[in-house]
PDB file of N, CA, C and O in Angstrom:
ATOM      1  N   UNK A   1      21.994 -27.330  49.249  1.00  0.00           N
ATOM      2  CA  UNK A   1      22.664 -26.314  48.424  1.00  0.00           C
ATOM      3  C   UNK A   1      24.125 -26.721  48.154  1.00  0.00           C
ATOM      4  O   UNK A   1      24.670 -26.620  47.055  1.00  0.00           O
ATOM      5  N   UNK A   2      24.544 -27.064  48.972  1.00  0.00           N
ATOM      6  CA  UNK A   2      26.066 -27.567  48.965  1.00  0.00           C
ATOM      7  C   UNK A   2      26.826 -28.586  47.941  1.00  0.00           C
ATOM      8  O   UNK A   2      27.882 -28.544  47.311  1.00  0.00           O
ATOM      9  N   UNK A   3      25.302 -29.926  48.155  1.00  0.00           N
ATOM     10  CA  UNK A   3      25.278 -30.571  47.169  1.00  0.00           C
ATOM     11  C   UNK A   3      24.983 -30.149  45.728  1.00  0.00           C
ATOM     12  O   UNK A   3      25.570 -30.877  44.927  1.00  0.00           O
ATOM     13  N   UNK A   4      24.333 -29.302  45.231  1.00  0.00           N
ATOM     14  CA  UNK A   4      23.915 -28.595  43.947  1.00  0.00           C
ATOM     15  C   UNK A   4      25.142 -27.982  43.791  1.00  0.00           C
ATOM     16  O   UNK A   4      25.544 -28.420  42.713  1.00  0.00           O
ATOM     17  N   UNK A   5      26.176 -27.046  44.336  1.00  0.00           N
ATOM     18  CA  UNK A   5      27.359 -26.720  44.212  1.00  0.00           C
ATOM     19  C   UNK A   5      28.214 -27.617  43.720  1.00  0.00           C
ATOM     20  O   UNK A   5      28.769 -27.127  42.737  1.00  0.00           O
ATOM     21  N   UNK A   6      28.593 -28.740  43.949  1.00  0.00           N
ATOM     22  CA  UNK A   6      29.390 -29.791  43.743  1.00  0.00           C
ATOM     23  C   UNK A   6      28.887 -30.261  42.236  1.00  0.00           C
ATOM     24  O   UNK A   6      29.730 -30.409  41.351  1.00  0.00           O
ATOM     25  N   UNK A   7      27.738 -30.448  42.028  1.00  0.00           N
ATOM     26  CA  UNK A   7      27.386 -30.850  40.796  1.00  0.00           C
ATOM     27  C   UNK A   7      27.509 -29.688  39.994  1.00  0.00           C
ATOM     28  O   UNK A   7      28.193 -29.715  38.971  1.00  0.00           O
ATOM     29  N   UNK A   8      26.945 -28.731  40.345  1.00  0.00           N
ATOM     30  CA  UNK A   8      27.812 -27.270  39.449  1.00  0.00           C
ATOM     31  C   UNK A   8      29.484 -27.468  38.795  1.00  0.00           C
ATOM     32  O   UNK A   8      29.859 -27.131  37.672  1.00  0.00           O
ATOM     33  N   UNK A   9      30.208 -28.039  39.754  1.00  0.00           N
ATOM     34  CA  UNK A   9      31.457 -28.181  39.433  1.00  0.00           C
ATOM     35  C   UNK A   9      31.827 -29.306  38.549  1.00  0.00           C
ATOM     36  O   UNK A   9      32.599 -29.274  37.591  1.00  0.00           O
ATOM     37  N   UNK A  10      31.285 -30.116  38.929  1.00  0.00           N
ATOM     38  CA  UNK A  10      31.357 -31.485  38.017  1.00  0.00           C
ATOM     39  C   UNK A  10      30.691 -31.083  36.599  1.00  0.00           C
ATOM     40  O   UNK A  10      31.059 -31.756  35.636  1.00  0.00           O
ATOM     41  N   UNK A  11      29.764 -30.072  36.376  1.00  0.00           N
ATOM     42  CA  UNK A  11      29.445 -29.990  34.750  1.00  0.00           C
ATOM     43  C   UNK A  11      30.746 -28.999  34.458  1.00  0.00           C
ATOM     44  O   UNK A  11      31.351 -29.118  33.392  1.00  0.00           O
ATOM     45  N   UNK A  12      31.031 -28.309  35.153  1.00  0.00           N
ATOM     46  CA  UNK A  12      32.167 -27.782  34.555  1.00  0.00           C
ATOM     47  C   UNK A  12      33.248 -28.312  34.350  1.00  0.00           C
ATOM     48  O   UNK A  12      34.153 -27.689  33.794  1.00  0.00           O
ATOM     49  N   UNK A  13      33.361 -29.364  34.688  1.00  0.00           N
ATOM     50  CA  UNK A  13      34.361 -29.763  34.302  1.00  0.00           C
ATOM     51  C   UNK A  13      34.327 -30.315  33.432  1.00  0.00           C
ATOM     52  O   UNK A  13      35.190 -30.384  32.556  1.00  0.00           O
ATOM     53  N   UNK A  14      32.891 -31.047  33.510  1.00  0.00           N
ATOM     54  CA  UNK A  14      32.555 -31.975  31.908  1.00  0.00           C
ATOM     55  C   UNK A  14      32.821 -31.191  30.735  1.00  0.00           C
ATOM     56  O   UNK A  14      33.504 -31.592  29.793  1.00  0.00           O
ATOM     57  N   UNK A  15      32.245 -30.015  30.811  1.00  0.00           N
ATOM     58  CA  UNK A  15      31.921 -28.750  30.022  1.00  0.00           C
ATOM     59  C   UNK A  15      33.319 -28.737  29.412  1.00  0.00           C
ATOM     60  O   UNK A  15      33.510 -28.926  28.211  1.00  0.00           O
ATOM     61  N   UNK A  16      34.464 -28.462  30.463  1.00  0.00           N
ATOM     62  CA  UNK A  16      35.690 -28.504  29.785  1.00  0.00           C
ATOM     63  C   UNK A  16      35.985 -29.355  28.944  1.00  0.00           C
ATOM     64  O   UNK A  16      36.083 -29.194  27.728  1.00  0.00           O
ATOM     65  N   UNK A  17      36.200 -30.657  29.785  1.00  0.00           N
ATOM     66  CA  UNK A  17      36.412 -31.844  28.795  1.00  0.00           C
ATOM     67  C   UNK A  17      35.950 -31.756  27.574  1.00  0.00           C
ATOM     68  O   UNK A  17      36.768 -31.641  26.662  1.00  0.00           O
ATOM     69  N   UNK A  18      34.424 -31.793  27.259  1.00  0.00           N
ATOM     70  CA  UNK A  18      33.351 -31.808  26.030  1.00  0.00           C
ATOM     71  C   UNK A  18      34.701 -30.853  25.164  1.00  0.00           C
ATOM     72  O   UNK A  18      35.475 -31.288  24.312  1.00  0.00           O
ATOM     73  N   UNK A  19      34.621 -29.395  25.762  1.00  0.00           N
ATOM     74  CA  UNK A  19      35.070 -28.670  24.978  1.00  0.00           C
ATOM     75  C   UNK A  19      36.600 -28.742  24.107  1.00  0.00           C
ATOM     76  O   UNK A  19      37.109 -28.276  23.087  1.00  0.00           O
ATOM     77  N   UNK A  20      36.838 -29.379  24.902  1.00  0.00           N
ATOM     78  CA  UNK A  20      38.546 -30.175  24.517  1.00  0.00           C
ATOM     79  C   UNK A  20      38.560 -31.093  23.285  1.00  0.00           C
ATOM     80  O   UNK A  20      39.435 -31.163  22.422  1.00  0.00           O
ATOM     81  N   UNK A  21      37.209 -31.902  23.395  1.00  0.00           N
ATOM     82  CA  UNK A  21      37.002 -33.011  22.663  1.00  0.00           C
ATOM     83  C   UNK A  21      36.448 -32.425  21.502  1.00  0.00           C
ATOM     84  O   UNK A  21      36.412 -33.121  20.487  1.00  0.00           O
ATOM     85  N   UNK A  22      35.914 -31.017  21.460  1.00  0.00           N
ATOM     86  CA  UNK A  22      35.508 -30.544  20.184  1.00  0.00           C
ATOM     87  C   UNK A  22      36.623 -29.521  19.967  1.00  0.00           C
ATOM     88  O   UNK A  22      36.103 -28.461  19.619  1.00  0.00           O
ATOM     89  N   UNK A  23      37.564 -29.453  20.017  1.00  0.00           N
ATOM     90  CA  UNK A  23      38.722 -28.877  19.965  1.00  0.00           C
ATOM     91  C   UNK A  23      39.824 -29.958  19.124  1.00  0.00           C
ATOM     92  O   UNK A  23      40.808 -29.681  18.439  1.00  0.00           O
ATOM     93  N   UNK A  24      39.267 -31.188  19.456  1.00  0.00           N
ATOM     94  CA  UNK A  24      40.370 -32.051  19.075  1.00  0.00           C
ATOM     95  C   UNK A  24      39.546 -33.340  17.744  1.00  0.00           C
ATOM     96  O   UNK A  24      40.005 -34.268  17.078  1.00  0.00           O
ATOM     97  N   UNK A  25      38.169 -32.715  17.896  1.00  0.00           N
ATOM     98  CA  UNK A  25      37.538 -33.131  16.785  1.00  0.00           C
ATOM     99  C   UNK A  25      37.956 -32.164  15.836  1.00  0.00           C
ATOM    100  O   UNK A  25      38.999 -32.484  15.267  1.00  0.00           O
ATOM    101  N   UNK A  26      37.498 -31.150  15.512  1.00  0.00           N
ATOM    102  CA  UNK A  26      37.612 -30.013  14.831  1.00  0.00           C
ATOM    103  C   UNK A  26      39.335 -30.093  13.699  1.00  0.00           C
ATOM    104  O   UNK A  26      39.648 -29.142  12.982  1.00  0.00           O
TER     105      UNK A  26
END
């Protein structure tokens, strides 16, 4: 479980990034 947590965090962060990058596409 702990491990599935950690990867939870890591898409969020991707998630951010991505979202930045379509922020700065746009």
């Amino acid at each position: 479980m702990q491990q599935r947590n950690k990867i939870h965090l890591a898409s969020q962060s991707n998630f951010t990034q991505e979202e930045e990058n379509l922020i700065l596409t746009e």
